[in-house]
N, C-alpha and C positions, 0 to 999 in steps of 0.2 A: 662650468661643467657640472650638471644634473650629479649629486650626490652616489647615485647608484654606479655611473660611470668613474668618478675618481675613485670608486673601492676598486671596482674592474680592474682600472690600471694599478693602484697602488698593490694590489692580490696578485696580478700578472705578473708585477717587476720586481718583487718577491721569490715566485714561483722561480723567473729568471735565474737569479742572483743565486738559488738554493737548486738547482737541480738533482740532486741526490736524494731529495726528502718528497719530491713527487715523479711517480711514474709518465707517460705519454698519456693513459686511459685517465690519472687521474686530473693532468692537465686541456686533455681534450672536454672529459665535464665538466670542469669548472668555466672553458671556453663555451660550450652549449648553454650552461646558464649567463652568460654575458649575451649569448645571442638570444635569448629571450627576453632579455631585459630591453633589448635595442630595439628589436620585431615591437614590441610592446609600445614602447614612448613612439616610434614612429607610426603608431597606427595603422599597422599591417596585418594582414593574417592573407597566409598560404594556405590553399588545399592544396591537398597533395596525392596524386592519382598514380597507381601503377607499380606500388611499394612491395607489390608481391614479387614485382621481377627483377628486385638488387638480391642478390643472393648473399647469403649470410657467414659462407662455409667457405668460399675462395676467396682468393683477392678478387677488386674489381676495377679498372680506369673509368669513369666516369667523364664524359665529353658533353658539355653544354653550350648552349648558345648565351650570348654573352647583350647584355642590356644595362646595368646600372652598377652600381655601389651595392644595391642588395642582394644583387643574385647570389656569391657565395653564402649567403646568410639564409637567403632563403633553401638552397636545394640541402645544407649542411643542417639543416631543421628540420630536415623532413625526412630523413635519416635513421631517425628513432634511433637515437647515439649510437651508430653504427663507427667509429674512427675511421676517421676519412681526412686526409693532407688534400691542400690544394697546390696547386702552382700557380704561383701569387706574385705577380706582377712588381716588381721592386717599388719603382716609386710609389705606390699606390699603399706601399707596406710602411712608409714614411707619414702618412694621416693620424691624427691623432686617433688612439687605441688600435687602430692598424696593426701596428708594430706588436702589440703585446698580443690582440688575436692569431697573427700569424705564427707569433710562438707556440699558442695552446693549442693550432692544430695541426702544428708539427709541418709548415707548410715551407715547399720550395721557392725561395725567391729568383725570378727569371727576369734578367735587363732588354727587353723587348727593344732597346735602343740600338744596341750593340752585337755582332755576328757570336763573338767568343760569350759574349752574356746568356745569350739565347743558349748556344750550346754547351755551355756550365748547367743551365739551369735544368735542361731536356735530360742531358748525362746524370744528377745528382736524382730527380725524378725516376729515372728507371733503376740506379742502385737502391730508391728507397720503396719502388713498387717489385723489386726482386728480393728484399727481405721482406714482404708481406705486408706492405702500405696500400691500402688502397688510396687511390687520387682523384682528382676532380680538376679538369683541366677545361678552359673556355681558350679553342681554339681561335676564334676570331681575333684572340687578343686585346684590343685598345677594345672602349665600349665608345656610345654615339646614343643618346638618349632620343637623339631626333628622326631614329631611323624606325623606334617603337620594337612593333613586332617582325617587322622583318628579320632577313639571315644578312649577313655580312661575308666577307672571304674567310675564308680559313687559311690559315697557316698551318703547312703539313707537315715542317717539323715535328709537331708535338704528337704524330702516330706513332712515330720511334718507339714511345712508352709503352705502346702495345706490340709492336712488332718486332721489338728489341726483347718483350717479355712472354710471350703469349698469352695473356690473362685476358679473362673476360671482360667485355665491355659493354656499357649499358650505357646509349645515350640517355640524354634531357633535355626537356625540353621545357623554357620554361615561358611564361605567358603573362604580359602586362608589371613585369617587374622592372621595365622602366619607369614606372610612375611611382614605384616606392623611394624612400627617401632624398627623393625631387623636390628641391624649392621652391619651386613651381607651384606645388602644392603640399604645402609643408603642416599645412592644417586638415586638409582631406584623409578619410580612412580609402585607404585602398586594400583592392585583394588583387593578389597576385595567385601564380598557377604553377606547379610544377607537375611535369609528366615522365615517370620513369621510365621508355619505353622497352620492350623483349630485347631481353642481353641475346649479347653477340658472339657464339663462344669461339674461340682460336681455328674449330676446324671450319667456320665458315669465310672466316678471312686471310685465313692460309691460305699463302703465295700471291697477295696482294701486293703493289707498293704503297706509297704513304698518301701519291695521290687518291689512289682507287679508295682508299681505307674511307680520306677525308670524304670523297664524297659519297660513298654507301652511309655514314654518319648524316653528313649535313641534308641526305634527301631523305632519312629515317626522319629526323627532327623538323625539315620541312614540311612532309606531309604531314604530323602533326596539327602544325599549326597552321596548315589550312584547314584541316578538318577543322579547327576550334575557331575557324573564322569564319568558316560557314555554315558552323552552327550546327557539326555534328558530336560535339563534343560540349558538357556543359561553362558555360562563360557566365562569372557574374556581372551583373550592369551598377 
């Protein structure tokens, strides 16, 4: 393990072990510089479009489309340390440094295996986006590297977060962040893309259900990424 990574973790399980001696904001920075370090050795860089429409002054849930290992890394870096929890897939919180980043961003673990896990996970997410968390949630769930840039299904559970809360929502949309941290191409620099798109505030999706919610989201983040496929939006090569 690359030197810069076992301080990570050895600084994380510290962090752990002592939580009286750091706050959330002080553990969320110290997580943003792990994520820097990692963006870095993997030869990645993010642009990041649309940063003017996360609002700074309320909470927010954040709904992305879900592609690899580096998407939480990538849309939580473009953030401009804005604190932001995810809902973070359990087993996937078991990887090594996994485990220590899911603590520094205060993130909810959800057993995507199981009925009662899902809905622990969804319940614990809305008491901690109703004391003022904002979240980041990848409705599709499981990722699929071979699907690229396509959308996958959503799982509508995880609207609950906003319509349990009514906070504003800002989808994401992010682009070609399957190819980061792929062994595929573990030598390749890649850029990947994130796109904030126009928050969604409460009175527009008031008296939806979770279906209607999901898909007023997944056709925001679809059209997107078609535009950026057909080249109305800039793409690097």
């Amino acid at each position: 393990m690359p030197w810069v990574f076992l301080y990570a973790r050895v600084k994380s399980r510290y962090m752990m072990k002592h939580p009286d001696k750091y706050s959330i904001q002080d553990r969320y920075d110290f997580g943003m510089e792990v994520i820097a370090k990692i963006r870095k050795r993997a030869r990645t860089t993010t642009l990041v479009y649309g940063r003017d429409n996360v609002p700074t002054d309320e909470t927010v849930v954040f709904y992305s489309n879900h592609q690899g290992k580096y998407d939480a890394l990538g849309v939580l870096g473009a953030m401009d340390n804005i604190p932001c929890s995810v809902l973070w897939e359990a087993k996937k919180a078991d990887r090594v440094l996994a485990h220590e980043m899911s603590y520094l961003v205060n993130a909810v673990l959800i057993d995507l295996e199981s009925l009662k896990g899902k809905a622990r996970g969804i319940i614990d997410s809305i008491e901690l986006i109703k004391n003022g968390s904002n979240m980041l949630i990848f409705p599709e769930g499981l990722t699929n590297p071979e699907k690229g840039n396509s959308l996958g299904e959503f799982q509508i559970g995880c609207f609950a977060c906003s319509l349990k809360t009514a906070t504003t929502i800002v989808p994401v949309a992010i682009y070609d962040s399957y190819k980061a941290m792929n062994g595929n191409n573990i030598f390749a620099h890649v850029t990947t893309q994130v796109h904030f798109l126009k928050a969604i505030r409460h009175e527009e999706y008031k008296g939806m259900n979770k279906q209607e919610l999901a898909d007023l989201i997944k056709s925001r983040i679809n059209e997107k990424l078609i535009a950026i496929e057909a080249g109305l939006e800039p793409v690097i090569q």
